[in-house]
DRENDO-1510 file (C-alpha; in Angstrom, 1 decimal, always signed):
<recs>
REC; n; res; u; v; w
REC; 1; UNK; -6.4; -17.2; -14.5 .
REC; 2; UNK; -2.5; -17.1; -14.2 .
REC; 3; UNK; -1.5; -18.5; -10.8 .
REC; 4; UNK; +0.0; -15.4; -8.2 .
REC; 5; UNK; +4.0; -15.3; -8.7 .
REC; 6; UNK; +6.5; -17.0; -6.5 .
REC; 7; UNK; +10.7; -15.8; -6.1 .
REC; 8; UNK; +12.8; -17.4; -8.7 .
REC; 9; UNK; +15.3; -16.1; -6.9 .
REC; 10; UNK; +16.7; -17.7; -3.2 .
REC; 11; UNK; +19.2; -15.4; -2.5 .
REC; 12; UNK; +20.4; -11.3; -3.8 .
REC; 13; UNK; +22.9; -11.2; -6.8 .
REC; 14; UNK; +26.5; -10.8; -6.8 .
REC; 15; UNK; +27.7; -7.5; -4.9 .
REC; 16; UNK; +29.5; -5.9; -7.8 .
REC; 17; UNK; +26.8; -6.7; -10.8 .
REC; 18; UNK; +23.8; -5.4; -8.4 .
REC; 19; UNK; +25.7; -2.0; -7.6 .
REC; 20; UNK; +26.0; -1.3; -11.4 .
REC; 21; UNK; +22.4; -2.1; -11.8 .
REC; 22; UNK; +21.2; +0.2; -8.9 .
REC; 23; UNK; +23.4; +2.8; -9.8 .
REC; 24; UNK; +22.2; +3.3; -13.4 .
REC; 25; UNK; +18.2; +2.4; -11.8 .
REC; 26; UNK; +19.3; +5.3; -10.1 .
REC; 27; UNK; +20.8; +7.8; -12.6 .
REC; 28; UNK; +17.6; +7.0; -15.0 .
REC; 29; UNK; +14.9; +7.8; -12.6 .
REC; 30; UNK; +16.7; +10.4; -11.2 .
REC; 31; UNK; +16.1; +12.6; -14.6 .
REC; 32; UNK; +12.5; +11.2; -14.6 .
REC; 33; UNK; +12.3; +12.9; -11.3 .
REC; 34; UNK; +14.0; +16.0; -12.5 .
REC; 35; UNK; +11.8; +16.8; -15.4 .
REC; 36; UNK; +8.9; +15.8; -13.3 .
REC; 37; UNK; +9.6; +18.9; -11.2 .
REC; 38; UNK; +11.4; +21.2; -13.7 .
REC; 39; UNK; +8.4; +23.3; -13.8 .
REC; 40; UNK; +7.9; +23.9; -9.8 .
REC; 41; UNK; +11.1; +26.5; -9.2 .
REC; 42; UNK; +11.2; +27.8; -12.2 .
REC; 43; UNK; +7.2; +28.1; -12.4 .
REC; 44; UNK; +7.4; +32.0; -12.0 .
REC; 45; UNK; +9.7; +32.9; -14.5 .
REC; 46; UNK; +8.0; +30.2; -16.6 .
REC; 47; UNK; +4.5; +32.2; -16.5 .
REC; 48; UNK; +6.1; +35.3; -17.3 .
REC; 49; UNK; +8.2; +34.2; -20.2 .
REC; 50; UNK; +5.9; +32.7; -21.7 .
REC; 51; UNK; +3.0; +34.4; -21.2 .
REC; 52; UNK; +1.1; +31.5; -19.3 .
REC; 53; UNK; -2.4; +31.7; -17.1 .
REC; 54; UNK; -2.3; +29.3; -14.4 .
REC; 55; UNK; -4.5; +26.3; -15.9 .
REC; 56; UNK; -1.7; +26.5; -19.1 .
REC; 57; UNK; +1.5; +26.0; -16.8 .
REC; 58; UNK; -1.1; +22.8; -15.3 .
REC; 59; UNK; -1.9; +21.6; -18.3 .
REC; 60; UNK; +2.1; +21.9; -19.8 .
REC; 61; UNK; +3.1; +20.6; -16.7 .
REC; 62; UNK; +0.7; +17.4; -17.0 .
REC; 63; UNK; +1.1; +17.2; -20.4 .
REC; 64; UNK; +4.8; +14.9; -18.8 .
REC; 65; UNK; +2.0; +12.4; -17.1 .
REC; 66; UNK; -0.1; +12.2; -19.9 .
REC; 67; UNK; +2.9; +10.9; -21.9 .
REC; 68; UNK; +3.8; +8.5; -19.3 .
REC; 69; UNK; +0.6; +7.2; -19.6 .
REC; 70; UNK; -0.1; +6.7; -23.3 .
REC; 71; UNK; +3.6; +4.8; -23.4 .
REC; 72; UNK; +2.7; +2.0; -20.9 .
REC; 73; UNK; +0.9; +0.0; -22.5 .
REC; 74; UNK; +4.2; -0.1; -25.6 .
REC; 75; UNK; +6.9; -0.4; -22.6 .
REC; 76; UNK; +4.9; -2.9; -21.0 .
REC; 77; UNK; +5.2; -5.4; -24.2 .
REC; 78; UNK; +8.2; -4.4; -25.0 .
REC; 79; UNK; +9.5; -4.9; -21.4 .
REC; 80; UNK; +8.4; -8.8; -22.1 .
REC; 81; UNK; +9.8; -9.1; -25.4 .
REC; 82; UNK; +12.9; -7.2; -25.7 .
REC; 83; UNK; +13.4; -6.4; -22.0 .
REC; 84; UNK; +13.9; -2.9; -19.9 .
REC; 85; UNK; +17.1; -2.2; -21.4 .
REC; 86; UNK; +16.9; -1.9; -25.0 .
REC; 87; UNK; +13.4; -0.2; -24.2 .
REC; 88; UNK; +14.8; +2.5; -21.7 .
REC; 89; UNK; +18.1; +3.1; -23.2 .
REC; 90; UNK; +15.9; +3.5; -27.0 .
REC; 91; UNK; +13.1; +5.8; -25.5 .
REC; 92; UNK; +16.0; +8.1; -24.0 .
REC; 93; UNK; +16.4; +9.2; -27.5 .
REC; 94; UNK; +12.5; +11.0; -26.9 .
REC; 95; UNK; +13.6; +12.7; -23.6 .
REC; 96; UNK; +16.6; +14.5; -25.3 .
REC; 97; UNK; +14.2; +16.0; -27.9 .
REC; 98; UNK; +11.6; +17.0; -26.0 .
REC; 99; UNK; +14.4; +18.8; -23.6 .
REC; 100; UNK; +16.0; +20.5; -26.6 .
REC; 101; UNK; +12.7; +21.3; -27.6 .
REC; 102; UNK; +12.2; +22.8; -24.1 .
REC; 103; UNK; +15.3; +25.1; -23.7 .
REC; 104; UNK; +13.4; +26.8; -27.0 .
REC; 105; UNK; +9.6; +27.2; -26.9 .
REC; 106; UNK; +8.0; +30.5; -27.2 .
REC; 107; UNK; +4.2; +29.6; -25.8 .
REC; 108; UNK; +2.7; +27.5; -23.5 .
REC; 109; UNK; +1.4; +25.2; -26.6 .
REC; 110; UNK; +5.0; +24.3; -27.4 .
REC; 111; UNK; +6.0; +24.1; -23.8 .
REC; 112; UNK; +3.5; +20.9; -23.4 .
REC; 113; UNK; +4.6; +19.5; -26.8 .
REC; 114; UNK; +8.2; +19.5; -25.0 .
REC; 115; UNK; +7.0; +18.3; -21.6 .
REC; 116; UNK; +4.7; +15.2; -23.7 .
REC; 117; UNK; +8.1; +14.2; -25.6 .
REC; 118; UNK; +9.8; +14.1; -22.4 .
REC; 119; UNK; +7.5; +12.2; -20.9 .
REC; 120; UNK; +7.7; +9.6; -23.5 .
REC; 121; UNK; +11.4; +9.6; -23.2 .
REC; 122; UNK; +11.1; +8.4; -19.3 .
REC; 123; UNK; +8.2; +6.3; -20.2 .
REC; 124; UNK; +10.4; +3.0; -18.9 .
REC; 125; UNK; +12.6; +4.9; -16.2 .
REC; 126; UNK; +10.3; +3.9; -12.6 .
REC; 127; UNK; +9.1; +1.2; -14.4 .
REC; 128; UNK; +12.1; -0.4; -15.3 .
REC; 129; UNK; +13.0; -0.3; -11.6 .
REC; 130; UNK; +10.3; -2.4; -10.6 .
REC; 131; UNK; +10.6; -4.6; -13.3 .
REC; 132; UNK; +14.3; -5.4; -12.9 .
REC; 133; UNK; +14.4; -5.4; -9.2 .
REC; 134; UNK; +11.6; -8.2; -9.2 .
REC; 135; UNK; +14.0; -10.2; -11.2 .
REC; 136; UNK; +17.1; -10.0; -9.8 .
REC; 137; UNK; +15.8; -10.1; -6.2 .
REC; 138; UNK; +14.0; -12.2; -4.0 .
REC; 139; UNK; +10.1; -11.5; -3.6 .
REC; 140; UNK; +10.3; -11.2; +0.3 .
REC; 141; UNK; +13.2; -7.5; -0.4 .
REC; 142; UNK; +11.2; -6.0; -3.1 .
REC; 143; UNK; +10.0; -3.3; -1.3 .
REC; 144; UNK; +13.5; -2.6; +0.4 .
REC; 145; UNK; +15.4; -2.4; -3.0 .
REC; 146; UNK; +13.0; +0.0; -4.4 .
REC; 147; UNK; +12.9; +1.8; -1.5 .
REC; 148; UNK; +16.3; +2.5; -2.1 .
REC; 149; UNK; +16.2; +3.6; -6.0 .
REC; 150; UNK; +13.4; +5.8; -5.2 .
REC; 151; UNK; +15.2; +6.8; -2.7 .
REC; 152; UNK; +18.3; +7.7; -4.8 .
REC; 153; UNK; +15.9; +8.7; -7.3 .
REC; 154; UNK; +15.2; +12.2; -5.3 .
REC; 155; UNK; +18.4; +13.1; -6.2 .
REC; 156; UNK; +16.4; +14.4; -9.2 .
REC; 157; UNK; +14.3; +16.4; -7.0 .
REC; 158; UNK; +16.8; +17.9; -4.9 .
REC; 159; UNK; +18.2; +18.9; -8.9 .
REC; 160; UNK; +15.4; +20.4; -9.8 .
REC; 161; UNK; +15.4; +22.6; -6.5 .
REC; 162; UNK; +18.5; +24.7; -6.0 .
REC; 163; UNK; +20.6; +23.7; -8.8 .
REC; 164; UNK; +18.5; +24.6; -11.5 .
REC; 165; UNK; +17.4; +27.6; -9.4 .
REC; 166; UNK; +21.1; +28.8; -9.8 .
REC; 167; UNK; +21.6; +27.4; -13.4 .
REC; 168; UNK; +18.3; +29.4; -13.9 .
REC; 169; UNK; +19.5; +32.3; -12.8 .
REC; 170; UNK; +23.1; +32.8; -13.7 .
REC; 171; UNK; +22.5; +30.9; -17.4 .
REC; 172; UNK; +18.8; +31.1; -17.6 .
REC; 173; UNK; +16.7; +28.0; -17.5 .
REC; 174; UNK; +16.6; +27.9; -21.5 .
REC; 175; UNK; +20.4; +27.2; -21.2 .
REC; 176; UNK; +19.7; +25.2; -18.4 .
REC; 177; UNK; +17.6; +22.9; -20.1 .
REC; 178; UNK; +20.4; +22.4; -23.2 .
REC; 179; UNK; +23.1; +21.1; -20.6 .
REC; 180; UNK; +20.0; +18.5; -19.5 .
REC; 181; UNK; +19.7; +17.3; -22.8 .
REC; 182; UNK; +23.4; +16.1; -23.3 .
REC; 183; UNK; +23.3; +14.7; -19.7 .
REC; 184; UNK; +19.9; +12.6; -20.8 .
REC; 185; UNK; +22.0; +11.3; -23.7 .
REC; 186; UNK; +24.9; +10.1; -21.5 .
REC; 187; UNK; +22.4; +8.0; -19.0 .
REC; 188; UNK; +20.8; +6.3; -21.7 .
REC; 189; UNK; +23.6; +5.3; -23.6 .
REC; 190; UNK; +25.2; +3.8; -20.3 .
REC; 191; UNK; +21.9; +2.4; -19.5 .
REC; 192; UNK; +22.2; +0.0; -22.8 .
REC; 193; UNK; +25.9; +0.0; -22.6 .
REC; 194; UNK; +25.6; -1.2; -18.2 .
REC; 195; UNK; +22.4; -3.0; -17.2 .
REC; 196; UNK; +21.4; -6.6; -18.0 .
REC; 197; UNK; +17.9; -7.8; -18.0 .
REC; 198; UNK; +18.7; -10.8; -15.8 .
REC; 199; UNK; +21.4; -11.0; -12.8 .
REC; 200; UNK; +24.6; -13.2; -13.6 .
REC; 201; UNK; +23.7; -16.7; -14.1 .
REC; 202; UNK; +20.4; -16.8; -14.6 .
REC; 203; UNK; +18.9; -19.3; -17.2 .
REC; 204; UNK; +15.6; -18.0; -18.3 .
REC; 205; UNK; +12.5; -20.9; -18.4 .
REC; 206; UNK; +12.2; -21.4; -22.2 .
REC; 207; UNK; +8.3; -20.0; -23.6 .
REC; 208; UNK; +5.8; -20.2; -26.1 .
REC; 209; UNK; +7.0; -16.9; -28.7 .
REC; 210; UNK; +3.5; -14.6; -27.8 .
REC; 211; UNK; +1.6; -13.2; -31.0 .
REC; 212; UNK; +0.5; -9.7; -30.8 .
REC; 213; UNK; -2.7; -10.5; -30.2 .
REC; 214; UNK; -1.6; -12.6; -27.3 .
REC; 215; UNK; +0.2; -10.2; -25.9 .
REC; 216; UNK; -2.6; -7.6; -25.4 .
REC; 217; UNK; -4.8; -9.8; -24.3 .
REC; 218; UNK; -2.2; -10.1; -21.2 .
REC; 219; UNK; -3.2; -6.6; -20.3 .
REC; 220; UNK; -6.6; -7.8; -20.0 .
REC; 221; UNK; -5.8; -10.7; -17.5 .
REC; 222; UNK; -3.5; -8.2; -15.3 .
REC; 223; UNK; -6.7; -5.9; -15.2 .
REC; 224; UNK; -9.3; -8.9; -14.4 .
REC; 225; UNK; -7.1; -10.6; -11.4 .
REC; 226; UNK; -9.0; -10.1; -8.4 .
REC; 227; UNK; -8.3; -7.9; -5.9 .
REC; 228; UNK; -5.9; -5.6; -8.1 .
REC; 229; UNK; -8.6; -2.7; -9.3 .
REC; 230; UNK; -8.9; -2.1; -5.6 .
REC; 231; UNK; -5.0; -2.0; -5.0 .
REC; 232; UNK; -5.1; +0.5; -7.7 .
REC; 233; UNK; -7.3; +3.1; -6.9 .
REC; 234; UNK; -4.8; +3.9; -4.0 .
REC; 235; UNK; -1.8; +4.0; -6.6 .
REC; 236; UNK; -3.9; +6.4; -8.9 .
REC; 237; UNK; -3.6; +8.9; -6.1 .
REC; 238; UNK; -1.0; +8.7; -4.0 .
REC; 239; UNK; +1.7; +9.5; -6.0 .
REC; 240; UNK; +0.1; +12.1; -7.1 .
REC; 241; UNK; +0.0; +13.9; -4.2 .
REC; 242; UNK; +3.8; +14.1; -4.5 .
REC; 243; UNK; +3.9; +15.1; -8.2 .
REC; 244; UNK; +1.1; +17.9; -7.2 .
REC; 245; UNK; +2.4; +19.5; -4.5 .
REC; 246; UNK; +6.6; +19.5; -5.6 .
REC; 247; UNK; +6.1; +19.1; -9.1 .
REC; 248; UNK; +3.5; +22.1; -9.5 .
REC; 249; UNK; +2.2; +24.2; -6.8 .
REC; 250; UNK; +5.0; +24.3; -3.9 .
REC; 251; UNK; +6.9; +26.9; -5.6 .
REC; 252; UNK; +4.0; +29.3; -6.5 .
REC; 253; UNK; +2.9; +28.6; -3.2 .
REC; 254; UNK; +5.8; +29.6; -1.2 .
REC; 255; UNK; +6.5; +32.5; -4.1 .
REC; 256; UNK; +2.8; +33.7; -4.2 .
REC; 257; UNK; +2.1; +33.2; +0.3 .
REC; 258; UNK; +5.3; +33.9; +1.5 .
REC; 259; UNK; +7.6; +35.8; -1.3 .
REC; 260; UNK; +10.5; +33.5; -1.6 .
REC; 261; UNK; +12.7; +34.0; -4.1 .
REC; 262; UNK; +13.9; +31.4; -6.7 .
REC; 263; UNK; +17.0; +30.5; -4.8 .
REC; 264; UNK; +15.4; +29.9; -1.5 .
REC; 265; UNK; +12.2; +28.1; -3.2 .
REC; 266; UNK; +14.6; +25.4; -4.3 .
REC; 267; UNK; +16.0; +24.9; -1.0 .
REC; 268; UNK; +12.7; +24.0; +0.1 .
REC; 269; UNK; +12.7; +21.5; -2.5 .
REC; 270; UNK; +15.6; +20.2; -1.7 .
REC; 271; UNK; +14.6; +20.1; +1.7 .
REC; 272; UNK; +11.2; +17.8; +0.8 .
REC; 273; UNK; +13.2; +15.9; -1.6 .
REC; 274; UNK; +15.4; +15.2; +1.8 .
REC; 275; UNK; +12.4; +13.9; +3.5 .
REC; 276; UNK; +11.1; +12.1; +1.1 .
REC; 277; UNK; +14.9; +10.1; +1.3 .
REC; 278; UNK; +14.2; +9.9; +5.1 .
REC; 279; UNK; +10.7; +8.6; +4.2 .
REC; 280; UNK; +11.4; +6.0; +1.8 .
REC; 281; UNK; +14.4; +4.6; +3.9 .
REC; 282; UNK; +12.2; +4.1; +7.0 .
REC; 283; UNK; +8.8; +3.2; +5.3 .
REC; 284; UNK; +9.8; +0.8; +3.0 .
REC; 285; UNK; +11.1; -2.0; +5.5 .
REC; 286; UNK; +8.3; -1.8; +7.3 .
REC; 287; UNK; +5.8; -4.1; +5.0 .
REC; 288; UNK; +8.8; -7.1; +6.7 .
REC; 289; UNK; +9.0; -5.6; +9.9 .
REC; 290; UNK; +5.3; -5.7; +10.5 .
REC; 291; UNK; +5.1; -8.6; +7.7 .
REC; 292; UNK; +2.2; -6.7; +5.8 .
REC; 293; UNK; +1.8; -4.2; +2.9 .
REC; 294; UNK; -1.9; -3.1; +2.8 .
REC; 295; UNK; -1.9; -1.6; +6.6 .
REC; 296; UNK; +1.5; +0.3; +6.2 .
REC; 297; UNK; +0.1; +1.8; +2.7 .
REC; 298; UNK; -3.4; +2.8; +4.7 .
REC; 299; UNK; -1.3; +4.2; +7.7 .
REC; 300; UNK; +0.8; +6.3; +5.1 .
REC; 301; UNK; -2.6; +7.6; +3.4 .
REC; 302; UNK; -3.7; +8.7; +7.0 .
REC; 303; UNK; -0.3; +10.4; +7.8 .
REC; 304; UNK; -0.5; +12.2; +4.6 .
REC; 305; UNK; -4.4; +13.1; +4.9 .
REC; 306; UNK; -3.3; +14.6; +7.9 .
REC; 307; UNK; -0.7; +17.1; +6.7 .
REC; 308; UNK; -2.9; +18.0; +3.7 .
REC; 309; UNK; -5.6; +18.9; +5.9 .
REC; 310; UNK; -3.3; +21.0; +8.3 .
REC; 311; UNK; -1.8; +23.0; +4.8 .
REC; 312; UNK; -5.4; +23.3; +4.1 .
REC; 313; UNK; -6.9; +25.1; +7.1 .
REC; 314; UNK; -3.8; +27.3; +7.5 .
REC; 315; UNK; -2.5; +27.7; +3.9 .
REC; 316; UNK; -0.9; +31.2; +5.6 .
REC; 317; UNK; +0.8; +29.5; +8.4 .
REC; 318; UNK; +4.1; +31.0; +9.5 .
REC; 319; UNK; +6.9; +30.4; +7.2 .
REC; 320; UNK; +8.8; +27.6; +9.5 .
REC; 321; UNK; +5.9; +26.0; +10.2 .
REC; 322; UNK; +4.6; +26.0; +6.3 .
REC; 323; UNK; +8.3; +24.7; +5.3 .
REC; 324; UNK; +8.0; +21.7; +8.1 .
REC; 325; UNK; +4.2; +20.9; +6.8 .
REC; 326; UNK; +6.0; +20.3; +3.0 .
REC; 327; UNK; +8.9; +18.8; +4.1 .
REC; 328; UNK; +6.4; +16.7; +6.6 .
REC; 329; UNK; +4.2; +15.6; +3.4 .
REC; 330; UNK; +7.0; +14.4; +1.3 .
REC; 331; UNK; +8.3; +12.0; +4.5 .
REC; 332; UNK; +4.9; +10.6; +5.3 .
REC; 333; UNK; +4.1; +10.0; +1.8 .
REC; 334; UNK; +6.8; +8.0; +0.8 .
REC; 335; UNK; +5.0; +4.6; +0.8 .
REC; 336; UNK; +4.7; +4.3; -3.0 .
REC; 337; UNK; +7.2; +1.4; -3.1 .
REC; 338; UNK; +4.7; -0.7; -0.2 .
REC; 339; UNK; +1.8; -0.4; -2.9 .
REC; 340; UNK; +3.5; -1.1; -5.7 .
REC; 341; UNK; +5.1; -4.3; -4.1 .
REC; 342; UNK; +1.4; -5.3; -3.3 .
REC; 343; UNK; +0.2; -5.0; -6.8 .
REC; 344; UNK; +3.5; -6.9; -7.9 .
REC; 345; UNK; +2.3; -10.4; -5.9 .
REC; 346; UNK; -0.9; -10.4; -7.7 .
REC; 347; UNK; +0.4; -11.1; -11.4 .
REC; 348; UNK; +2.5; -13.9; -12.7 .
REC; 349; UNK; +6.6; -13.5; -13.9 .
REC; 350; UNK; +5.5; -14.2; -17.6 .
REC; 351; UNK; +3.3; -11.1; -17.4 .
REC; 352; UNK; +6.1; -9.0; -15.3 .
REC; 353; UNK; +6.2; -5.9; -18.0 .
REC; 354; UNK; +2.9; -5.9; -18.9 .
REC; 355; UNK; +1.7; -6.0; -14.8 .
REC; 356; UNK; +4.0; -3.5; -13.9 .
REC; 357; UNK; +2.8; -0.8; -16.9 .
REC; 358; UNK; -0.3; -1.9; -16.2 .
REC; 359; UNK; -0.6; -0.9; -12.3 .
REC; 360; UNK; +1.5; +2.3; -13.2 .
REC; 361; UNK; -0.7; +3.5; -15.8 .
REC; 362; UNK; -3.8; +4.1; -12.6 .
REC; 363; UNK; -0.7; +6.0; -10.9 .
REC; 364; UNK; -0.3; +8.0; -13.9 .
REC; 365; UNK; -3.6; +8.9; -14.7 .
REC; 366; UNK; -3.7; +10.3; -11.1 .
REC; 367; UNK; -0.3; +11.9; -11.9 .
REC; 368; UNK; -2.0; +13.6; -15.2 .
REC; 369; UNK; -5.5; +14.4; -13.6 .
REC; 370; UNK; -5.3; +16.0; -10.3 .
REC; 371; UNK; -2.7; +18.8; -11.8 .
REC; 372; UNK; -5.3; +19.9; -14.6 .
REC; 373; UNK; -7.9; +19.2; -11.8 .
REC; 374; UNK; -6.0; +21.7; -9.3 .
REC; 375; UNK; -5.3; +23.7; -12.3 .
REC; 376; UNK; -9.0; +25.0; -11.8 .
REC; 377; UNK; -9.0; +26.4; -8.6 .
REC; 378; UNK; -6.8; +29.9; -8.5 .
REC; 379; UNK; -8.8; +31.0; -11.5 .
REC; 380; UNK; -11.4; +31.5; -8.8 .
REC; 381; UNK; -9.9; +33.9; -6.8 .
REC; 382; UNK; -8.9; +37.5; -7.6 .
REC; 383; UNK; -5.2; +37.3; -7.8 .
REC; 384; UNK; -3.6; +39.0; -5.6 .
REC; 385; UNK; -1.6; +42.6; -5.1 .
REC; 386; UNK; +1.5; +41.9; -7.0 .
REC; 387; UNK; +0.5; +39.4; -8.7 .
REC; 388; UNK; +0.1; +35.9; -7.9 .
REC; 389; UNK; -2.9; +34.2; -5.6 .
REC; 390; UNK; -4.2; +34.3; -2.4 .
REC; 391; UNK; -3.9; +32.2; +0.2 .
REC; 392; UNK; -7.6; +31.1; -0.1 .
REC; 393; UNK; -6.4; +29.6; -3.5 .
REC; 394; UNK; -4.0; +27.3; -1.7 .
REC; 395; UNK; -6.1; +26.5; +0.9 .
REC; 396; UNK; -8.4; +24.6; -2.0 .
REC; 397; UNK; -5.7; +23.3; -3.8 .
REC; 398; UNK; -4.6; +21.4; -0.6 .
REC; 399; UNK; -8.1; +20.5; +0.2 .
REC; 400; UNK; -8.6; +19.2; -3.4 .
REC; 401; UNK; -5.5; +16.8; -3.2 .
REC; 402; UNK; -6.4; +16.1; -0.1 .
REC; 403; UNK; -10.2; +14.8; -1.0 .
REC; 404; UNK; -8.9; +13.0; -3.9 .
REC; 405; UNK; -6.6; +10.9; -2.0 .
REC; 406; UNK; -9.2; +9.7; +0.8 .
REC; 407; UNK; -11.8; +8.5; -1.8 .
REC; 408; UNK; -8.5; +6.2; -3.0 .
REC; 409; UNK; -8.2; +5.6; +0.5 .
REC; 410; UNK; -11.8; +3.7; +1.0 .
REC; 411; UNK; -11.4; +2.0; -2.3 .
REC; 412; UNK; -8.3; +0.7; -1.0 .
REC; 413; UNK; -9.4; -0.5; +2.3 .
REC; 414; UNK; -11.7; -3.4; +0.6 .
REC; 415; UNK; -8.0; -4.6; -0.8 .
REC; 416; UNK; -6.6; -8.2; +0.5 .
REC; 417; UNK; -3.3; -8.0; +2.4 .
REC; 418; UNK; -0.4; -10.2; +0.6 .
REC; 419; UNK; +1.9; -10.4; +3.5 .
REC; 420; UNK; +5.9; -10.2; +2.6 .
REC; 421; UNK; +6.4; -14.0; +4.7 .
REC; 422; UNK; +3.1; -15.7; +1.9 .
REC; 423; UNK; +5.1; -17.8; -0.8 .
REC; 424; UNK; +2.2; -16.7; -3.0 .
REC; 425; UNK; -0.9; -14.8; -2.5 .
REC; 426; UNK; -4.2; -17.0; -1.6 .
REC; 427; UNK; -6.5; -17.3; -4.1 .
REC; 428; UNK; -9.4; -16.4; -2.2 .
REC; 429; UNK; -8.3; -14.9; +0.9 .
REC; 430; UNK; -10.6; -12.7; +2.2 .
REC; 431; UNK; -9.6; -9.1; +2.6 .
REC; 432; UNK; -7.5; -8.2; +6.0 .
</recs>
């Protein structure tokens, strides 16, 4: 079994080579975000476009995750033999398809065709960012750095709140949708033209050339290390809760319960996008702070199982106090970067691509499951006068997200802590 990694790096790269890298870490998960929740404000005017029933716009709208998912397991040996940025700025090519594709479907079948190209296109974009940040930076600020893309990274949300609410509705979100597609073209090209795989002056440890077969058995030895399955069951479903709620239901919600209109629907986006920044920015130091990762993640979970539960027993809450519950959610549950900086420590640096894809693809499968999951519930309800569903609808929805992210909780609890000051993770330290 490949030892747990230790820092290659002593010190953070130069200034002025580590701002390009950010920035363009940045600009590529940034669309990621965007097309992750291009279906929320513009769900309404989606569904009647198109012609779509609820469990079609879930199943379009997951079809992005699904894509993201059957891609890792190619960007993760890619990722070790070509690197992140030949992969990314090569994939980008997908994503402007599948967006042209979207500005021009008639159905809700074509609709997830273009949603599953564009998830292949952004197949490498979060990914990337962990797997580039762990080289260029020292082990002990992982969780700060990406703290900060993902943090610059909801510039994508706020996008896909108000802006394309107003693109939507002064050029119409097929429009829309064309004027993404050139702007997906730019980023990758400047991602292949910009980023390096390794900071400046870094010499690379010479290695034995892999075969294929070598190189999927990796994935095999990322899944058997001890300790990760357990890590993993809290990745399948925490992020999820964020790609759920903004990427699917928050607009319906708000148009269906309280009658907002497009414009003001993305403003509550932008607002939870906004606390996810705050979220991210606070959270993410912590794991040094406190110097451990497993009991910031659990607190997270629990501050997020909270506000689930309240949206759940008053899904027709005031409209203030509804907007503070989202834009509470989004803050709470911004501790994505803690777990995936505990998953990092427990596979080695010649396995970097295939360990990150590998620990992603649980968070994707969560990401692809609990919308079609969800998907299920406001069929059973009577919708609504006007159109729409009641708030009984929402209340399960909540619930649902809400029960799937404690049973990831308890699996999670049985994890071992790697704390931020170890130089490697213990072999057979028992779980704390």
């Amino acid at each position: 079994m490949s030892k747990p990694i230790t820092s290659e790096l002593a010190a953070s790269p130069p200034r002025a080579a580590a701002a390009v890298l950010l920035v363009m870490l940045v600009a590529t998960t940034s669309l990621s975000q965007l097309f992750r929740a291009s279906t929320n404000v513009i769900a309404p005017e989606l569904i009647r476009d198109l012609s779509l029933s609820p469990g079609m716009l879930a199943f379009a709208n997951s079809c992005f995750f699904w894509a993201l998912l059957a891609i890792q397991v190619p960007v993760g040996l890619l990722f070790d033999r070509i690197g992140a940025r030949i992969t990314v700025g090569a994939l980008s090519a997908l994503a402007v398809v599948g967006t042209v594709l979207h500005a021009s479907v008639t159905d809700g079948e074509g609709l997830a065709v273009a949603r599953f190209l564009m998830g292949l296109g952004h197949g490498g974009s979060f990914m990337a960012s962990v797997f580039l940040v762990t080289r260029w930076y020292p082990r002990q600020r992982w969780t700060t750095v990406m703290s900060w893309v993902w943090a610059g990274s909801m510039l994508g949300i706020a996008s896909a709140g108000t802006p394309l609410a107003f693109a939507a509705e002064t050029l119409g979100w097929r429009q829309s949708f064309m004027a993404l597609a050139v702007i997906s073209a730019v980023v990758g090209l400047l991602f292949v033209l910009l980023v390096r795989d390794r900071p400046p002056g870094h010499v690379s440890q010479a290695t034995r050339p892999e075969t294929l077969v070598d190189a999927l058995r990796g994935f095999l030895t990322i899944l058997r290390l001890p300790g990760l399955p357990r890590i993993m069951a809290l990745q399948m479903v925490a992020y999820a809760v964020l790609t759920t709620t903004m990427g699917l239901w928050v607009g319906p919600y708000l148009h269906d319960v309280h009658g907002l209109s497009v414009i003001d629907r993305g403003n509550v986006l932008i607002a939870m996008a906004a606390g996810q920044v705050v979220g991210l920015l606070v959270i993410g130091p912590l794991d040094r702070r406190f110097d451990t990762r497993k009991w910031v993640a659990v607190g997270g979970a629990l501050a997020t199982l909270t506000v689930l539960a309240a949206l759940a027993l008053w899904p027709a809450a005031p409209l203030a106090i509804s907007i503070a519950l989202l834009v509470a959610l989004t803050t709470v549950s911004a501790y994505g970067p803690v777990i995936v900086s505990h998953a990092r420590t427990h596979y080695p640096e010649a396995l970097a691509g295939r360990g990150v894809t590998t620990a992603n693809m649980a968070q994707l499968l969560g990401c692809a499951m609990m919308p079609m999951l969800t998907g299920l519930v406001p069929g059973m309800f009577e919708p609504a006068t006007g159109g729409g569903y009641p708030p009984e609808a929402y209340r399960w929805i909540f619930a649902v997200i809400g029960l799937s992210l404690a049973l990831g909780l308890l699996v999670y609890l049985g994890s071992r802590d790697v704390r931020p000051s170890e130089a490697a993770a213990p072999a057979n330290k028992p779980a704390t």
